[in-house]
N, C-alpha and C positions, 0 to 999 in steps of 0.2 A: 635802226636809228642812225649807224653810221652816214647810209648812205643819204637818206634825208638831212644831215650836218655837211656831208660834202657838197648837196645839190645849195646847201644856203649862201655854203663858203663861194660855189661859183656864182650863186646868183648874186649876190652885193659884188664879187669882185665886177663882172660884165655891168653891172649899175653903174659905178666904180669909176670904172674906163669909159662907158657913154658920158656920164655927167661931168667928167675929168676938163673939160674944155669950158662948156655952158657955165657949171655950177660947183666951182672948184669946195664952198664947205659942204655939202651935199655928198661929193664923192668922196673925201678924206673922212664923212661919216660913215659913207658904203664901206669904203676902206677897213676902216679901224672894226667894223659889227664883222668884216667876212675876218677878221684876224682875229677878233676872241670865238666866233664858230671853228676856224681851224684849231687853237686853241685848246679847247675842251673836245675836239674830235678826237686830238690823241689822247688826251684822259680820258675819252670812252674805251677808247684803243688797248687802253693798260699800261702805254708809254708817255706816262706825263713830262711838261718839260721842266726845268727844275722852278725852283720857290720864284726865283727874280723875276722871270719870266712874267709870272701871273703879276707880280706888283706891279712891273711894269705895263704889261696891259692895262691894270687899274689907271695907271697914273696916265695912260693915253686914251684911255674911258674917257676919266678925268676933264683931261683938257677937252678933248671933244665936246664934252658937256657943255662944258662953260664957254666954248667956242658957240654953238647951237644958243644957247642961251643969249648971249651979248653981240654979238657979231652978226648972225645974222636973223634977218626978220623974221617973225611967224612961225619957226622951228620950236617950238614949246616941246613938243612930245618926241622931238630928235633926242634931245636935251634929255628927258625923262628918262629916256631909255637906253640912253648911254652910262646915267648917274645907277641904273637898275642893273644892267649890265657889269658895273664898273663893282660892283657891293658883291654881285656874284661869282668875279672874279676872283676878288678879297676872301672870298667863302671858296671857293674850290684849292686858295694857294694853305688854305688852315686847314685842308683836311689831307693833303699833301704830306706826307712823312717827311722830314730832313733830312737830305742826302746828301 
């Protein structure tokens, strides 16, 4: 499973950097999915990183979403998927112990 998380993390970042020029909200979506896949790679790992961490991912879910949603055209299910993304983040920072 790890390694099928790290092939994802490289595959949106290489997305990422192609689209970086062309389709700048495209790639800060490649972006932000290859960085809650790294993410939850170290909480497979057993080395989560602390609580903020995850909010903060939420909160750049978050905007993503609502960048996908209003900004640009036809991204409906970028959108979806970031807001899906962004809940499961939410859900992995609650099962996190407080450290």
């Amino acid at each position: 499973m790890q390694i099928l998380y790290a092939a994802i993390v490289l595959f949106f970042l290489v997305m990422g950097g192609y689209y970086l020029q062309a389709e700048p909200p495209y790639a800060v979506h490649n972006f932000v999915i290859a960085l809650y896949f790294f993410v939850i790679l170290f909480e497979f790992r057993g080395n989560p990183f602390p609580r903020r961490v995850y909010l903060l991912l939420s909160f750049l879910l978050l905007g993503n979403a609502l960048m996908q949603f209003f900004y640009v055209q036809n991204n409906v299910i970028f959108g979806l998927v970031s807001l899906l993304f962004a809940y499961f983040a939410l859900q992995a920072r609650r099962r996190i112990r407080r450290g």
